[in-house]
C-alpha positions as CSV (number, residue, x, y, z in Angstrom):
1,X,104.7,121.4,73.7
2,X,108.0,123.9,73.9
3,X,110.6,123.5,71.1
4,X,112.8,121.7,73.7
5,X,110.2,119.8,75.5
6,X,109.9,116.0,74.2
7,X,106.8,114.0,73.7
8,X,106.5,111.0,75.9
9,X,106.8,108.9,72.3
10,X,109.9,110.7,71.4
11,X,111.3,109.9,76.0
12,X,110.5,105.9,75.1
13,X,111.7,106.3,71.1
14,X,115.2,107.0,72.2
15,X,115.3,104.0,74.5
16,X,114.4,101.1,71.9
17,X,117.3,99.2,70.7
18,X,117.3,95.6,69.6
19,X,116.6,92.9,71.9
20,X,115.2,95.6,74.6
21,X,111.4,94.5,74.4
22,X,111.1,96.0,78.0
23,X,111.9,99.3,76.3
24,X,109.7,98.8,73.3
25,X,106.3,98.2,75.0
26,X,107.4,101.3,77.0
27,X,106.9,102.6,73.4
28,X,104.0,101.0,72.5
29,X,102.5,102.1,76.5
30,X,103.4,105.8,75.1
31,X,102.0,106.2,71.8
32,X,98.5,104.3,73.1
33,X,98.6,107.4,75.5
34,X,99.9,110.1,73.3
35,X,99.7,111.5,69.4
36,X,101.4,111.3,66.8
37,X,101.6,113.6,63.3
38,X,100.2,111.7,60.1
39,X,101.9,112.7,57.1
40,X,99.1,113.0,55.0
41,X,100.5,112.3,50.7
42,X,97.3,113.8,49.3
43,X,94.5,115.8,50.6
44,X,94.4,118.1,53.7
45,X,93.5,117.0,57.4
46,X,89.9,116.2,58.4
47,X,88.8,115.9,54.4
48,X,87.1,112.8,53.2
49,X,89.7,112.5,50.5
50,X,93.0,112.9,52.8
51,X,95.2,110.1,52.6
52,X,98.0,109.1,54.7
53,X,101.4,108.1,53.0
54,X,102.9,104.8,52.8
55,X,106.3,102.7,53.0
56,X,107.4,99.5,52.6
57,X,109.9,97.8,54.6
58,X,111.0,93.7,54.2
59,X,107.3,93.9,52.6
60,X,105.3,95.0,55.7
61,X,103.6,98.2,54.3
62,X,103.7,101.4,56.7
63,X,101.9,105.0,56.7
64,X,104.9,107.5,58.2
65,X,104.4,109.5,60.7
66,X,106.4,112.0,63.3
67,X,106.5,112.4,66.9
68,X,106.4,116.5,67.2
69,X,106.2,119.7,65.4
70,X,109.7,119.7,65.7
71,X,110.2,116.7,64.0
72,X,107.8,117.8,61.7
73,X,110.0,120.5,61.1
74,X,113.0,118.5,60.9
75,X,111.5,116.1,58.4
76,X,111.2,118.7,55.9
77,X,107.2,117.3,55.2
78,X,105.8,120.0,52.7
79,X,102.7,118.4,52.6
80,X,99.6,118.5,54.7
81,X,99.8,116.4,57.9
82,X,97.0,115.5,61.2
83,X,97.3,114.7,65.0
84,X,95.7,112.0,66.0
85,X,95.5,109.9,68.8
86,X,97.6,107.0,69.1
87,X,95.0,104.4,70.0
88,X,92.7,105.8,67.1
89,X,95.4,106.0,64.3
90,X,96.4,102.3,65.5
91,X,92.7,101.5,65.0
92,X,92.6,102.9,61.7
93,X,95.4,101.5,60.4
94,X,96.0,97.3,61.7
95,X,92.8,96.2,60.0
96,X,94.5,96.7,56.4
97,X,97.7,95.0,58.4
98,X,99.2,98.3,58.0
99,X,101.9,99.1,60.7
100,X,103.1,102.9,61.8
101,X,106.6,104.3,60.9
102,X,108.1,106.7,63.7
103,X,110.2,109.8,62.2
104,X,111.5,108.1,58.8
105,X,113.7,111.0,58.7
106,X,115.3,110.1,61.4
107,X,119.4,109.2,62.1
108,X,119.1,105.6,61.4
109,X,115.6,105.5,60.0
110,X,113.2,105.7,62.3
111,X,111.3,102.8,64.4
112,X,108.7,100.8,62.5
113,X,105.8,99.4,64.2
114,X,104.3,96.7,62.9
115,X,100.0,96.4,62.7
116,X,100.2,93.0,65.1
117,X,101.4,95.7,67.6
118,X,98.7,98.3,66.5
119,X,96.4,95.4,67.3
120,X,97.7,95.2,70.7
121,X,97.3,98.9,71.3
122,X,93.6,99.5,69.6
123,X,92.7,96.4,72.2
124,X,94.5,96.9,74.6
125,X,98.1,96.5,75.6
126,X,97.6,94.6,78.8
127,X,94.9,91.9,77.1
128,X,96.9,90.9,74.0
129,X,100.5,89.5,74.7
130,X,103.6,91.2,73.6
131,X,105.3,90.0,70.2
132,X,107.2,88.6,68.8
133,X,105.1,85.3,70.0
134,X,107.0,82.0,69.8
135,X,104.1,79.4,68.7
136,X,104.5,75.7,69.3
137,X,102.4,72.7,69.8
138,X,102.1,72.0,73.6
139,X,104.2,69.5,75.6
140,X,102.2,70.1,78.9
141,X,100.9,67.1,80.4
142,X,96.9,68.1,80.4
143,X,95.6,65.3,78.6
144,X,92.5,65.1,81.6
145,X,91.8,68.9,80.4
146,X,92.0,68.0,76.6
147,X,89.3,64.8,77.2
148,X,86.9,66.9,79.6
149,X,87.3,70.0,77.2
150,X,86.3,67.6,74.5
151,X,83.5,65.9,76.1
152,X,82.2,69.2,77.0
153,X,82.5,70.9,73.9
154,X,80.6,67.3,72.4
155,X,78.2,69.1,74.3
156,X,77.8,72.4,73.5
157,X,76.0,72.8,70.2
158,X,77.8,76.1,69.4
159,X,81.4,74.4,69.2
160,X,82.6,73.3,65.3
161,X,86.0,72.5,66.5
162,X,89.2,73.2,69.5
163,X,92.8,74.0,68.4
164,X,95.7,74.3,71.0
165,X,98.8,75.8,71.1
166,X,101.7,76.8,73.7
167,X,102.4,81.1,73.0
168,X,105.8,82.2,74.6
169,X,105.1,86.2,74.7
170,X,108.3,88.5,74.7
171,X,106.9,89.5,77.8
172,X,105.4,87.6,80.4
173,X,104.7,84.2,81.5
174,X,103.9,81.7,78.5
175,X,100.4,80.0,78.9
176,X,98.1,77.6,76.7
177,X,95.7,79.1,74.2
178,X,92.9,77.2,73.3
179,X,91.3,78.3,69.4
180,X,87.6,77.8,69.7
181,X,85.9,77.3,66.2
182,X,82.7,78.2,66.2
183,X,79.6,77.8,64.1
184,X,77.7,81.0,65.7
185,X,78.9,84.0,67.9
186,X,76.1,85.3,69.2
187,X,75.6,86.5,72.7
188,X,73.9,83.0,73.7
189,X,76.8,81.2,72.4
190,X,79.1,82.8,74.1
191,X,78.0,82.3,77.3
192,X,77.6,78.7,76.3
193,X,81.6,78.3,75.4
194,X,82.4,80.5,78.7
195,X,80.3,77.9,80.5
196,X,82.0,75.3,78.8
197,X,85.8,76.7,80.1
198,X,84.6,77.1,83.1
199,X,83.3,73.2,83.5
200,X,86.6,71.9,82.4
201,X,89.7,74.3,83.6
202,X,89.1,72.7,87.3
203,X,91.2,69.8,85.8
204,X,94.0,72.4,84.7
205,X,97.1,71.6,87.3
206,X,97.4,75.0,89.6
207,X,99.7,78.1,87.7
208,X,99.3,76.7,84.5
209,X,97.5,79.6,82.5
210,X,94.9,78.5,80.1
211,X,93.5,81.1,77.1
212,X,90.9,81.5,74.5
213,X,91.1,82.2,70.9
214,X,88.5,83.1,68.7
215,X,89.5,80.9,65.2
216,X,87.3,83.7,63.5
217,X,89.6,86.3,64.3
218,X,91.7,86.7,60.8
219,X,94.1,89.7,62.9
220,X,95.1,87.4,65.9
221,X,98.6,85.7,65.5
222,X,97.4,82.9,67.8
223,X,94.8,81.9,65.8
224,X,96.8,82.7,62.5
225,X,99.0,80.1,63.6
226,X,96.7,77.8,64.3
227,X,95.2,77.7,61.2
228,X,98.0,76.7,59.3
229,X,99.9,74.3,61.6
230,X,97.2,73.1,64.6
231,X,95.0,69.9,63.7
232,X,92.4,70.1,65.7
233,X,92.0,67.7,68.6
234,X,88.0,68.1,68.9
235,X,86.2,68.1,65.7
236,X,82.9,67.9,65.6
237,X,82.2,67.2,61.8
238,X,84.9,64.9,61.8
239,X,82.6,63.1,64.4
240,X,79.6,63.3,62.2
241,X,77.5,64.8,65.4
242,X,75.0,66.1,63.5
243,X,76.2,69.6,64.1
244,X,74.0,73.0,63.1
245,X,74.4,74.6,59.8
246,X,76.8,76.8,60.3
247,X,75.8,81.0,59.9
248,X,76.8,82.6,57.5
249,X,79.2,84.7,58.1
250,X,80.7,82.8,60.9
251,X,83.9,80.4,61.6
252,X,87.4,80.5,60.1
253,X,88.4,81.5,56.7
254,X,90.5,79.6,54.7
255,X,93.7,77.8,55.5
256,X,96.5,80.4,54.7
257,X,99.3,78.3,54.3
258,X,101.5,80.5,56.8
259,X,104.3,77.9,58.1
260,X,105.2,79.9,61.0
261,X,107.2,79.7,64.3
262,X,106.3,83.6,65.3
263,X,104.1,86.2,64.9
């Protein structure tokens, strides 16, 4: 890239501004396509002991990076960096719910963004919705779904429990998620669930979206927030069903006590 050429990161960077989430997925669109320069606080690029730096910000920790040699340059990093790849730096980092910092050095301070949005761009941008999420329980008149959910999942072995929740994305039409607990995820169970959505969203009245979460998922907000504030309406041990012995390694993790109204 020329000295006066930007990056596509650094076209979409200059655009974000508070309330403009249009402008912001632009940003996250950009970065999943583009690079970014890791500031690396010890070791030297591609060595098993290089380590990026870190930043904390209203306690959300972040590893800095910057969007060009230019603003590499600019920065006044002495240290070692790396290029990566967006959507591999994003996949590195959101597991350990750390989130990217965008030219720290910046007028202003830079653009943080958090791992929930790292998430979104390791997976996919267009399959996980756009934060902030507003989170509520649903006031949609489906109780015929709910009862032909729950008699279906009475019959699918696989199925420990179903949450429910109504997600509000920043972007895009809200929907119903449905959490599905489960006592095993292998492929065979899977199928069984999918079987089991498909027998019962016939009910769902027409342009109302329906989607799944997997309660096992400790990175998905959806399911985050079910956990702590979502009783569930089909519980199959609370039945006494006789269920499976669950596998080990399988179903949700503790209740984290997270009283939240977004993610």
């Amino acid at each position: 890239m020329s000295a006066g050429a930007e990056s596509g990161v650094e076209q979409m960077l200059r655009q974000v501004a508070p309330g403009r989430y249009d402008a912001y997925e632009a940003l996250l669109h950009a970065i999943a396509d583009g690079q970014v320069w890791m500031l690396l606080w010890h070791g030297q690029a591609g060595a098993p002991d290089a380590q990026y730096g870190n930043m904390e910000v209203d306690g959300l920790g972040y590893a800095p990076c910057v969007t060009s040699a230019p603003e590499l340059a600019a920065s006044g990093w002495n240290r070692a960096h790396e290029v990566v790849g967006g959507r591999a730096v994003a996949a590195s980092l959101f597991p350990d719910r750390w989130g990217l910092w965008l030219n720290p050095h910046a007028p202003g301070g830079g653009v943080g963004v958090p791992w929930l949005d790292l998430r979104r761009i390791a997976g996919g941008l267009e399959r996980l919705p756009a934060g902030p999420l507003r989170l509520s329980e649903p006031a949609v008149d489906v109780d015929r779904f709910y009862a032909l959910l729950g008699q279906n999942a009475h019959r699918t072995p696989v199925v420990r429990a179903l949450r429910r929740a109504w997600v509000q994305p920043a972007l895009g039409a809200p929907y119903l998620a449905i959490g599905l607990d489960l006592y095993d995820t292998s492929q065979p169970a899977v199928d069984s669930v999918r079987l089991m959505m498909q027998q019962s969203v016939g009910v769902v009245p027409a342009g109302l979206p329906v989607s799944t979460v997997s309660m096992a998922d400790e990175h998905d907000p959806v399911a985050m927030w079910m956990r702590a504030n979502a009783r569930p309406f089909f519980d199959r041990d609370a039945y006494g069903a006789g269920a499976p012995a669950p596998t080990a390694g399988y179903g949700y993790p503790p209740q984290q006590g997270r009283q939240a109204g977004a993610y």
